[in-house]
C-alpha positions as CSV (number, residue, x, y, z in Angstrom):
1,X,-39.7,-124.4,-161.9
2,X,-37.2,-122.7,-159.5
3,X,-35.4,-120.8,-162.5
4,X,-36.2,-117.4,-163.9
5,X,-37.3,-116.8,-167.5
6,X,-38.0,-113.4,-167.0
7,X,-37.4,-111.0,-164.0
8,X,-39.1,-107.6,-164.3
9,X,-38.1,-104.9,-161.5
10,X,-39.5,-101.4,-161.6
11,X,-41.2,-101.5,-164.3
12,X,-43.3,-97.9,-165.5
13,X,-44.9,-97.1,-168.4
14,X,-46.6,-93.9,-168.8
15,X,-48.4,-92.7,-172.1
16,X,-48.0,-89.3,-173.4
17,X,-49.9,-87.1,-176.0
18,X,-51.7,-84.1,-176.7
19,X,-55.5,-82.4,-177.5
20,X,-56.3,-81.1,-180.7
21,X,-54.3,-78.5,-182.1
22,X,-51.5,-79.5,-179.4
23,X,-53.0,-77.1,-176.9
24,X,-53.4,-79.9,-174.4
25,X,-50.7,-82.2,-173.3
26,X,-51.5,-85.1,-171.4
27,X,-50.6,-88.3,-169.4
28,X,-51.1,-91.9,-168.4
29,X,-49.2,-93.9,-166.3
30,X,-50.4,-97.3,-167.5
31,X,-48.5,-98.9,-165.6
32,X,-46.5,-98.0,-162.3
33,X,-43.6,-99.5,-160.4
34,X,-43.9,-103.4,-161.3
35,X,-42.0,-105.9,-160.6
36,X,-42.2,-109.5,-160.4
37,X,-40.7,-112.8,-161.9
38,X,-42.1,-116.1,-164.1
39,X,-40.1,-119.1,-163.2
40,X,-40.0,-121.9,-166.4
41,X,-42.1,-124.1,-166.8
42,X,-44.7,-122.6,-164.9
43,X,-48.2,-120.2,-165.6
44,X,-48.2,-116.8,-164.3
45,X,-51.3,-115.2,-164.1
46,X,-51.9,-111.5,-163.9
47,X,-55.6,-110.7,-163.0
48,X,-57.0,-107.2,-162.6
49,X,-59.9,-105.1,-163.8
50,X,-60.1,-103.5,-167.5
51,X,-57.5,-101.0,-167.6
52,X,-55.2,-101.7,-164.9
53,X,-52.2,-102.0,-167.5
54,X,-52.3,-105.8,-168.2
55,X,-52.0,-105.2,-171.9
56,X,-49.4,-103.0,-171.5
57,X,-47.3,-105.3,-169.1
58,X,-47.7,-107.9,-172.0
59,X,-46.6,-105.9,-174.9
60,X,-43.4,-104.9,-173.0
61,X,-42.6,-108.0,-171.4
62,X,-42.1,-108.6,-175.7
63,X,-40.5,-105.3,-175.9
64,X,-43.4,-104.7,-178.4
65,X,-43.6,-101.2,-176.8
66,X,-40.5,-99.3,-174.9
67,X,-40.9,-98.9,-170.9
68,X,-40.5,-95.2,-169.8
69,X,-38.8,-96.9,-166.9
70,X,-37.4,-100.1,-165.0
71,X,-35.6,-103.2,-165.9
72,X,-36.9,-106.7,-168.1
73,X,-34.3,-109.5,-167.9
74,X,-35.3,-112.5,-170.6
75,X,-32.8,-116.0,-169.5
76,X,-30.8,-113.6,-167.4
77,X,-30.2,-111.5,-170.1
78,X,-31.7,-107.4,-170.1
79,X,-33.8,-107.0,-173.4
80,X,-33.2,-103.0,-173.6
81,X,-29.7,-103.8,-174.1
82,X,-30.6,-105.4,-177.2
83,X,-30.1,-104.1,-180.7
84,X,-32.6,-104.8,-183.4
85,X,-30.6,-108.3,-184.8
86,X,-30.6,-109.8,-181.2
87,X,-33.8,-109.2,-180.3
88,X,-35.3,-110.4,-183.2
89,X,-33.2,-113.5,-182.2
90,X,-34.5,-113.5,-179.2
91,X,-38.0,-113.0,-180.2
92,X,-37.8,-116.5,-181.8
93,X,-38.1,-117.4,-178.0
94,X,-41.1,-115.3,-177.3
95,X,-44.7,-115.3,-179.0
96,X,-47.8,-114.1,-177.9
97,X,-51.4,-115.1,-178.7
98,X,-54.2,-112.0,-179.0
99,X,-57.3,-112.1,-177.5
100,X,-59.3,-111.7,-180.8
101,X,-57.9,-113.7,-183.2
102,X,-59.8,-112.9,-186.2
103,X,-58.3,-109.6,-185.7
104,X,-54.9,-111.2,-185.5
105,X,-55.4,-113.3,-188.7
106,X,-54.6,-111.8,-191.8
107,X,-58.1,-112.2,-193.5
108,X,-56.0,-112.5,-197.1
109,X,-53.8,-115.6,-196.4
110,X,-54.5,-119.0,-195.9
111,X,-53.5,-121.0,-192.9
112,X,-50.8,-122.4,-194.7
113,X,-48.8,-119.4,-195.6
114,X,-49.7,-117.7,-192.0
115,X,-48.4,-120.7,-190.2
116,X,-45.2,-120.5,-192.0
117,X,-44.4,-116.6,-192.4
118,X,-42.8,-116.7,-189.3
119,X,-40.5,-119.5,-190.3
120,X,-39.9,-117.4,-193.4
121,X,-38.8,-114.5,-191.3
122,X,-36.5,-116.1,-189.0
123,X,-34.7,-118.4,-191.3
124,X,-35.3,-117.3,-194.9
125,X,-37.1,-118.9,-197.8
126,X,-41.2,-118.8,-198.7
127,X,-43.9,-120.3,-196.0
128,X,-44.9,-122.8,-198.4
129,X,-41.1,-124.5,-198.1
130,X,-42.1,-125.7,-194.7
131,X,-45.2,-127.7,-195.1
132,X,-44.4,-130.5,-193.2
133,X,-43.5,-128.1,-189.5
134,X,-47.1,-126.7,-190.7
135,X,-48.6,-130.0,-190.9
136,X,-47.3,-130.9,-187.2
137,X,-48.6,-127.7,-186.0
138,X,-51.9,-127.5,-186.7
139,X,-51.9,-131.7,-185.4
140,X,-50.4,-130.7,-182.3
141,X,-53.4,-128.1,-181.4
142,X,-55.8,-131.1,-182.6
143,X,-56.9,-129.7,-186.2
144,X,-56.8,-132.8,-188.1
145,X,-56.2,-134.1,-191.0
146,X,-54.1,-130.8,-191.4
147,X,-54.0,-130.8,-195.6
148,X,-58.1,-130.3,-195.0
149,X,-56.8,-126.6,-193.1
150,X,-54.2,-125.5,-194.9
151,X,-55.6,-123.6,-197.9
152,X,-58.7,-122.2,-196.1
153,X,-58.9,-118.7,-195.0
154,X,-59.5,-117.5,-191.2
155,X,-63.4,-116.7,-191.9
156,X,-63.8,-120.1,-192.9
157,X,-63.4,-121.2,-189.3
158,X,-65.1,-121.0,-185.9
159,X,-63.8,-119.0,-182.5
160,X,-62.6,-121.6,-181.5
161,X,-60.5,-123.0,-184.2
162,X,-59.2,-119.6,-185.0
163,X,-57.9,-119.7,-181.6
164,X,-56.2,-123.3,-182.2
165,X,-54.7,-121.7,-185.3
166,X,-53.2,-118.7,-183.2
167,X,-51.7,-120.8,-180.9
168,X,-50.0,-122.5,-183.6
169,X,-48.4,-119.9,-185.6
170,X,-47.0,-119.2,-182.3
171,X,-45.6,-122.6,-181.6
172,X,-43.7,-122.3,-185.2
173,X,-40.5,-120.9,-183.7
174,X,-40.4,-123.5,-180.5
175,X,-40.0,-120.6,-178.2
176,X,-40.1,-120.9,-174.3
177,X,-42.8,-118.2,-173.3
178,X,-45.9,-117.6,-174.3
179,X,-47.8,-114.2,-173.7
180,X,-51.2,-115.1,-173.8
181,X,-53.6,-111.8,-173.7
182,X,-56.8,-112.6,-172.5
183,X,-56.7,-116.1,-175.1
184,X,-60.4,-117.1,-174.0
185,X,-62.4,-114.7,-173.4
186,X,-64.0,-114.3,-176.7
187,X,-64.7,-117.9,-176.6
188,X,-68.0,-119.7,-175.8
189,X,-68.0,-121.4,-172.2
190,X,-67.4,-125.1,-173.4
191,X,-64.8,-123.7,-176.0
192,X,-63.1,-121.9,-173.5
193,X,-62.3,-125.6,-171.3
194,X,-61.0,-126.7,-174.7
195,X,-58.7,-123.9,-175.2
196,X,-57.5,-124.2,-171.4
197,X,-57.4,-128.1,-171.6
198,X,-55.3,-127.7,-175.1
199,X,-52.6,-124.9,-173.3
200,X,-52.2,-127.0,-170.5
201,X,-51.4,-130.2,-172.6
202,X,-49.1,-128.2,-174.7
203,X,-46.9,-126.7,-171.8
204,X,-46.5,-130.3,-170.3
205,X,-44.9,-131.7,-173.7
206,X,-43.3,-129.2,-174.7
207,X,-42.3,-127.6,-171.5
208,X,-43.9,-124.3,-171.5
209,X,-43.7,-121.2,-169.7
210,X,-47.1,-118.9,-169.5
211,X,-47.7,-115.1,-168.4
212,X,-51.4,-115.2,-168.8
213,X,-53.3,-112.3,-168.6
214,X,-56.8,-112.4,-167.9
215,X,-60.1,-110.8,-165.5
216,X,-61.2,-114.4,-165.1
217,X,-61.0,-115.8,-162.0
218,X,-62.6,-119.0,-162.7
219,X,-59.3,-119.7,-165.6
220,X,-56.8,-118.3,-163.0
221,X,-58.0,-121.2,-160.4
222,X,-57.7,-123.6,-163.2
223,X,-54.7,-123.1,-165.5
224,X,-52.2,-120.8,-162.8
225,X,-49.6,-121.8,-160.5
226,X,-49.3,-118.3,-159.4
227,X,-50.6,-114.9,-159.6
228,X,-50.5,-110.9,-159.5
229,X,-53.4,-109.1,-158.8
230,X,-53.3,-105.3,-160.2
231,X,-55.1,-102.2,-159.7
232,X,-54.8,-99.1,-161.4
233,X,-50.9,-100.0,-162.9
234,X,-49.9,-101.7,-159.7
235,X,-49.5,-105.2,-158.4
236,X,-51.2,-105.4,-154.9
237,X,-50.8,-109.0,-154.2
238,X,-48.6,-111.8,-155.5
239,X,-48.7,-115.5,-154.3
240,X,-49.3,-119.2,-155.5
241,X,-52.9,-120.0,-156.7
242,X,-54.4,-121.9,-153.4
243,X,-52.8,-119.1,-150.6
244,X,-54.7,-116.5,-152.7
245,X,-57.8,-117.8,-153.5
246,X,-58.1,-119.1,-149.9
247,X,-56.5,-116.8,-148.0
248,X,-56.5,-113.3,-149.7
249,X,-54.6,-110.6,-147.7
250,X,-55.2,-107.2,-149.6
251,X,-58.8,-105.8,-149.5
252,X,-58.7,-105.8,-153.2
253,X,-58.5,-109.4,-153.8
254,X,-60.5,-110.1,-151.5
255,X,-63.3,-107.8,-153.1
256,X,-62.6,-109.5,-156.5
257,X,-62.8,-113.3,-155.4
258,X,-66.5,-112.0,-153.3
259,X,-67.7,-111.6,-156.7
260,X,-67.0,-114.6,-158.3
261,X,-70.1,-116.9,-158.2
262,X,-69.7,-120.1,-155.9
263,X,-71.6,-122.9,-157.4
264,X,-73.0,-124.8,-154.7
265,X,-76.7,-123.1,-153.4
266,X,-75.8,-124.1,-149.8
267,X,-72.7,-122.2,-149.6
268,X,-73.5,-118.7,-152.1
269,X,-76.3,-117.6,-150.1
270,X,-74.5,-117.2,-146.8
271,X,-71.3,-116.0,-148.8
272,X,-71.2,-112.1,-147.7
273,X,-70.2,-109.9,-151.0
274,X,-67.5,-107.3,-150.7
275,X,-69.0,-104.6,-152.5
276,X,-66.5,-101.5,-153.5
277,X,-67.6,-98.0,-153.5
278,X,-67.3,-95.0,-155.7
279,X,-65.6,-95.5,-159.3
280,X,-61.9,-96.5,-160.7
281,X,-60.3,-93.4,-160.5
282,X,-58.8,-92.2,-163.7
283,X,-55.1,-93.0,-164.3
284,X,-54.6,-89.7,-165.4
285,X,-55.1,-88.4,-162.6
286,X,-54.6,-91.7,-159.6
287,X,-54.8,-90.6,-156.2
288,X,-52.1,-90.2,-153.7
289,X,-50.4,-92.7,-151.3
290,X,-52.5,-96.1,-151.9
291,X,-54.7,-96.4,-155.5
292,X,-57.2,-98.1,-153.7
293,X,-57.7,-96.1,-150.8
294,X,-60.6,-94.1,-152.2
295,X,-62.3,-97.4,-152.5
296,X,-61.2,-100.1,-149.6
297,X,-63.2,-101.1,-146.8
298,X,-60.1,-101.2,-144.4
299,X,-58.4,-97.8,-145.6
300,X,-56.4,-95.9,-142.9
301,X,-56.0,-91.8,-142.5
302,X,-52.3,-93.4,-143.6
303,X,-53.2,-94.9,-146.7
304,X,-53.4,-91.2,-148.5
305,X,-50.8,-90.2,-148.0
306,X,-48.3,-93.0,-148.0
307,X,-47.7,-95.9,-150.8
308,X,-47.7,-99.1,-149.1
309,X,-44.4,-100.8,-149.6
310,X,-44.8,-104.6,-150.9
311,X,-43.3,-107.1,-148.2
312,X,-43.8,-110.9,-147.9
313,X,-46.4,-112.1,-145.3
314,X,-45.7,-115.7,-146.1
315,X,-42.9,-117.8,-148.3
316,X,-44.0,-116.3,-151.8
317,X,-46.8,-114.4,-150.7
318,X,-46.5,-110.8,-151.2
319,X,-48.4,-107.4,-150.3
320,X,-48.5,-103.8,-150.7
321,X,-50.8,-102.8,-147.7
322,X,-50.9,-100.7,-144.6
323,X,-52.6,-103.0,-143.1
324,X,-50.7,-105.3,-140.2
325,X,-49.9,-108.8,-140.5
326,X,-52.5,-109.4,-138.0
327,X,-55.2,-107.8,-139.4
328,X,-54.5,-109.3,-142.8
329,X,-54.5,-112.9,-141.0
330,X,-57.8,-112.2,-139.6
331,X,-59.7,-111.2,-142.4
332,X,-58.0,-114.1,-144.4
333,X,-59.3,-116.2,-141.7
334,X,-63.0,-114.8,-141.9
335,X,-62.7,-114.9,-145.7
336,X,-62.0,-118.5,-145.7
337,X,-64.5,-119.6,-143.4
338,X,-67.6,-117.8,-145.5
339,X,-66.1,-119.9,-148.7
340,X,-65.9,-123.0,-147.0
341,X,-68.7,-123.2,-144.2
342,X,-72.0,-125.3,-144.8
């Protein structure tokens, strides 16, 4: 897992429009300054609250939309070089699964002729010619006897199934990442362990690479092997799974993982919650120096003026904060000792 499938470096998107009548132009930087890499083999996790730009990292990381700025590398190789006949080459290599999938599904076909339309695409022919890589699709996501699936219709199934089916039609092609946007969190509880139990299975046979995106801490701790925190289009805090669940350096993550629920009664009640003040600002219109200034417990007359460069505080661990290595070690100290005390 030391290799890089994909390196991003400075990555921007900003989305522009106008009012009615074009009287109004306006702005929004979705996503600002971004970079980070996903090594094979391995599940990168990028948490962050409803519209921080997760969304928008995924559908570019697929060149599905066009950054306004900044640099995507898939194998090595930059995908905005690409024309149109190598990147849909190099799409066979790259799928993503939607967080709806009903809305994903076309409610016309059958399973059969959606599980093999992308086969159709990439190599030519009908989707009915390749029943049999259908048939070991839909058995390798556990929906068996497959000939009992293949001429039903997506409303004919449950959440869950659906989901199985998704993943699937995006196994077809054999490709080597895997965007999954927000895959569970339409899902029931005990679905959603299925789901998780059925990805994780999957990338150790056949050698998988995730970016999962999610607001779910609870998944991150149990499917990740790293992750990036963002906040209003930027990543705050990157590191392996166990440094930043117990041992958090920005403020921000640190708020976020006070309000997931710790499920032991002798522990939660002495567990001191980092509540946040004031709202998200819009990004329209973020403020100056840090995003989260308005908003952190810790902020310094420094923080509004200045944007906090990212540096590493440990081997893999990295931060864009004001805040001294010191000071991030202490409060990583007190944070861990409220999780873990008795």
């Amino acid at each position: 897992m030391d290799t890089a499938l994909v390196s991003v470096e400075g990555l921007t998107k900003v989305y522009e429009g106008a009012g009615l009548f074009g009287r109004r132009r306006w702005s929004v930087q979705a996503v600002s300054d971004v970079s980070f890499t996903i090594r094979r083999g391995e599940t990168f996790a990028l948490v962050g609250e409803s519209g921080c730009g997760k969304s928008s990292i995924a559908r570019l990381v697929l060149r599905l939309m066009e950054p306004t700025a900044g640099r995507i590398c898939f194998a090595g190789e930059p995908l905005a070089a690409m024309n149109r006949t190598q990147l849909k080459a190099q799409r066979r290599r790259m799928q993503i699964v939607f967080q709806d999938p009903m809305a994903s599904l076309n409610p016309r076909k059958t399973i059969g002729h959606i599980l093999g339309q992308p086969l159709a695409v990439h190599r030519g022919g009908r989707p009915a010619h390749y029943l049999d890589e259908i048939h070991q699709a839909l058995d390798l996501v556990g929906l068996r006897p497959p000939e009992q699936f293949i001429r039903r219709l997506p409303h004919e199934f449950s959440g869950g199934q659906r989901q199985r089916i998704a993943i699937a039609r995006a196994l077809m092609l054999r490709p080597e990442l895997i965007v999954a946007d927000e895959p569970v969190s339409a899902l029931d509880v005990s679905i959603r362990a299925q789901i998780l139990a059925l990805m994780k299975r999957l990338q150790g046979e056949l050698g998988l690479t995730y970016l999962f995106i999610t607001h779910d801490l609870g998944v991150v701790r149990s499917i990740a092997h790293r992750v990036a925190v963002m906040y209003l289009g930027k990543i705050v805090e990157i590191g392996d799974v166990a440094s930043i669940f117990v041992a958090p350096r920005h403020p921000y993550t640190a708020a976020l993982l006070s309000a997931s629920p710790i499920p032991d009664p002798q522990v939660s009640w002495r567990h001191r919650r980092i509540v946040l003040k004031g709202d998200v600002p819009s990004p329209a219109n973020p403020p100056s120096g840090c995003r989260f200034h308005p908003r952190c417990p810790a902020a310094m007359p420094l923080c509004g003026t200045v944007a906090p460069p990212t540096r590493e505080v440990a081997p893999g661990h990295l931060v864009a904060c004001h805040l001294n290595d010191a000071a991030m070690a202490a409060n990583a100290a007190c944070f861990r000792s409220e999780r873990t005390q008795r």
